[in-house]
Every structure is written in structure tokens, then in C-alpha cells.
C-alpha positions as CSV (number, residue, x, y, z in Angstrom):
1,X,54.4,-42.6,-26.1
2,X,51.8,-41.4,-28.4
3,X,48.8,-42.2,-26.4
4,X,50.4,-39.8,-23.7
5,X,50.9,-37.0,-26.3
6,X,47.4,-37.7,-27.6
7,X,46.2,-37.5,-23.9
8,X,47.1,-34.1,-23.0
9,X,45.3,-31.9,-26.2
10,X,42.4,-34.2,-25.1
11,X,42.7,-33.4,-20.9
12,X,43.3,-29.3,-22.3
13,X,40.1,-29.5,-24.2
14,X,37.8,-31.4,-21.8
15,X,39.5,-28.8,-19.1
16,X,38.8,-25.7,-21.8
17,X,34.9,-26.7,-22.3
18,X,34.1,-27.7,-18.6
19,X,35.8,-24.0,-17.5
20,X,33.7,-22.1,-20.1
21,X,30.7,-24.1,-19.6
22,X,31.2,-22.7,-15.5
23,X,29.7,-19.5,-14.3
24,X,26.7,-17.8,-14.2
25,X,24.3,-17.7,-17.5
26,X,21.7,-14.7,-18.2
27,X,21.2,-11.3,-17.4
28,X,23.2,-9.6,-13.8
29,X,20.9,-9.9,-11.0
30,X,19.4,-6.7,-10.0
31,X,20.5,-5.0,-6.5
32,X,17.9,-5.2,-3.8
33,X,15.3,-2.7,-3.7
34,X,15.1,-0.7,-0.6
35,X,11.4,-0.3,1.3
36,X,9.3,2.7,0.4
37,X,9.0,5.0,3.5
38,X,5.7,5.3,5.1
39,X,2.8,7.4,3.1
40,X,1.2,10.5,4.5
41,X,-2.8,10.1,5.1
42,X,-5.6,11.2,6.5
43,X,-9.5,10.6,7.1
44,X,-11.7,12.8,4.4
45,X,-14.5,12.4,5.6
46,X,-16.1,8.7,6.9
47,X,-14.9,6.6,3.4
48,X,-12.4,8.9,1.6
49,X,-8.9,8.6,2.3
50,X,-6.1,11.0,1.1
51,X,-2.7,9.4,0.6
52,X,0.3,11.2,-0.4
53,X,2.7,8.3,-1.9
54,X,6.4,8.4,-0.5
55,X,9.2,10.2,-2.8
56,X,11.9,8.4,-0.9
57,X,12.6,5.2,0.2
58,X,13.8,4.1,4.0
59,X,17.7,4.6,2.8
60,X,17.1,8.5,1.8
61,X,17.5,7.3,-1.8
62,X,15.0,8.4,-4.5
63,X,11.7,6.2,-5.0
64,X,10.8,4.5,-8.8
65,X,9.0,1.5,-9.2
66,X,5.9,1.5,-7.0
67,X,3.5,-1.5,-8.1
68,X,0.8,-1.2,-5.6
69,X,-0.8,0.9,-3.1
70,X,-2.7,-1.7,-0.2
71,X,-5.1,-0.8,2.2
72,X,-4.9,-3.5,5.3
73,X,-7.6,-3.5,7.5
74,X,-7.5,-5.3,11.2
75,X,-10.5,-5.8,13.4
76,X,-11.3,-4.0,16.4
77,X,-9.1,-4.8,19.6
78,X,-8.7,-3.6,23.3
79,X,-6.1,-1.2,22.4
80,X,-4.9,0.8,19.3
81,X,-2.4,-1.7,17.3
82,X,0.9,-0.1,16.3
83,X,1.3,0.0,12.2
84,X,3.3,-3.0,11.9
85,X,0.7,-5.1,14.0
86,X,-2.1,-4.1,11.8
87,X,0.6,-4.2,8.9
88,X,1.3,-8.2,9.8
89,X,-2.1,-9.6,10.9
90,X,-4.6,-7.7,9.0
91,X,-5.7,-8.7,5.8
92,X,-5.5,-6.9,2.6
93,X,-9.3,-4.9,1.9
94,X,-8.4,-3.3,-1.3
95,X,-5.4,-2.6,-3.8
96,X,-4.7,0.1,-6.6
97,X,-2.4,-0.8,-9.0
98,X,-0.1,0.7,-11.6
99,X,-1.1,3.0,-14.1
100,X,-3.9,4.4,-11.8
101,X,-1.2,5.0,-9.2
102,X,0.2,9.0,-9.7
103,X,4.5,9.3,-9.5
104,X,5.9,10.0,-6.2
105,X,5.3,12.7,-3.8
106,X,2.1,13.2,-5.6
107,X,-1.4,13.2,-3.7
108,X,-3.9,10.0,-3.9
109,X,-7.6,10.0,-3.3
110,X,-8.9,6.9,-2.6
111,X,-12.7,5.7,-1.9
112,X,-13.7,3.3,1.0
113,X,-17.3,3.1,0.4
114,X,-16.5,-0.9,-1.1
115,X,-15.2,-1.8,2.0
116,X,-18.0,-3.6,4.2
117,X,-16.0,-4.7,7.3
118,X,-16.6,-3.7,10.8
119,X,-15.5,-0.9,13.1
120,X,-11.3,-1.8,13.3
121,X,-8.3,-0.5,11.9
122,X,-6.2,0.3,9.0
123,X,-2.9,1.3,8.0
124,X,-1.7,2.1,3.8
125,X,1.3,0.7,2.4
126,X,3.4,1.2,-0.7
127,X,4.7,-1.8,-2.4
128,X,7.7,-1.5,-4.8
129,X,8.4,-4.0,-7.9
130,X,9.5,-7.2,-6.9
131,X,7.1,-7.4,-4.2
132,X,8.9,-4.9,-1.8
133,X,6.7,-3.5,0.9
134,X,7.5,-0.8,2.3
135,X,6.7,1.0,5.5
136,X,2.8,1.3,7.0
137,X,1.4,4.5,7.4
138,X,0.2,5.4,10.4
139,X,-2.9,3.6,12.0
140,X,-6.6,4.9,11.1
141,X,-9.6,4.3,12.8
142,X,-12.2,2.3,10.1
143,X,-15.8,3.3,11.7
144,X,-18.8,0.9,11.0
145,X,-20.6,0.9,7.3
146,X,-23.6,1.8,8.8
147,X,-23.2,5.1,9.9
């Protein structure tokens, strides 16, 4: 009889410690960041590009936490690629980084004049922390270096 009253404190603790030893350890998991919209740019000129960075992102919510601005360049086809085709088989030609990136809605300069690559394409794209890209801009012709 006393092994029995000895055995139930023992099967409450051992239940006790395995039940608090269950469950998730560290900090909460942060939600899922929503995609930047698309940025606003333009030619200046044959090497300069003016981006505006988004101010939103695709949900309508407010935009913080853009890492990286990419430029994505894809080489001349038969026809004009939309922005996700560029977007997914281009390559990546040239990236600006945080703190040279201004907050957003604000207007971006950027200079091409690095980029030696044929006459193609290319399309801008805003990339939130955590790797997040978000939307391409629209597509812009890329002329040859030598002109």
C-alpha cells in the first residue's frame, strides 16, 4: 500500500514537469509582412532612373521596414515581358540598401552608368525586412552602354 501512495506524488510530478516543459520557448512569432506595392519610375535621361518608393503595401496598410531597393534587368526578347516575367527570370544588376534608402513616398535617384549589360529590360522592386518582395514596377527599356 505504500508503494501505491508513493506512486501517485511521483506520476503528479513527472506529469507537472513534462506539461510545463510543453509549449513554445522564445519570443511570439511576428505576423507576416504584406508586399510593398509597386514603385513609381521613370527614365531621366539614358542611365538615371527616378523612383518614388511605395508608402503602402498591396493590403492598403501603411509601409515600414523597406531593406532594399533592386533593380532586375532581363535581356532583350521578341516582345515586351510583363513585370513579373522580367521580375522572375531576370537577374538582380544592382541593389541599394538601408540607410541610403529615403522613408516612404519619398523620391529616389538612382545612377545606371555601372550597369554594362545589353539592350533588354528592367523593372524596380521594393523588398521589405524578412526578405519580402514586393510588387515590380512597371517595365523599362535598358538601351545599349554604348550610346
Amino acid at each position: 500500500m505504500s508503494a501505491f501512495r508513493l506512486a501517485n506524488p511521483l506520476l503528479v510530478i513527472t506529469l507537472g514537469v513534462l506539461v510545463s516543459g510543453c509549449g513554445r520557448k522564445g519570443d511570439p512569432i511576428p505576423r507576416a509582412r504584406a508586399a510593398a506595392q509597386a514603385m513609381e519610375v521613370s527614365l531621366e535621361g539614358l542611365r538615371m532612373v527616378r523612383l518614388v518608393l511605395p508608402s503602402a503595401d498591396v493590403k492598403g496598410g501603411p509601409l515600414v521596414g523597406v531593406e532594399v531597393v533592386r533593380v532586375i534587368y532581363l535581356p532583350l526578347g521578341l516582345t515586351k515581358p510583363t513585370p513579373e516575367e522580367v521580375f522572375s527570370r531576370g537577374e538582380v544588376v544592382l541593389e541599394r540598401r538601408r540607410p541610403d534608402l529615403p522613408g516612404p513616398g519619398s523620391p529616389l535617384l538612382m545612377d545606371l552608368k555601372s550597369l554594362q549589360r545589353p539592350q533588354g529590360w528592367i523593372v524596380v522592386v521594393a523588398v521589405r525586412v524578412g526578405n519580402v518582395p514586393g510588387r515590380p514596377s512597371e517595365v523599362l527599356p535598358w538601351l545599349d552602354p554604348a550610346l
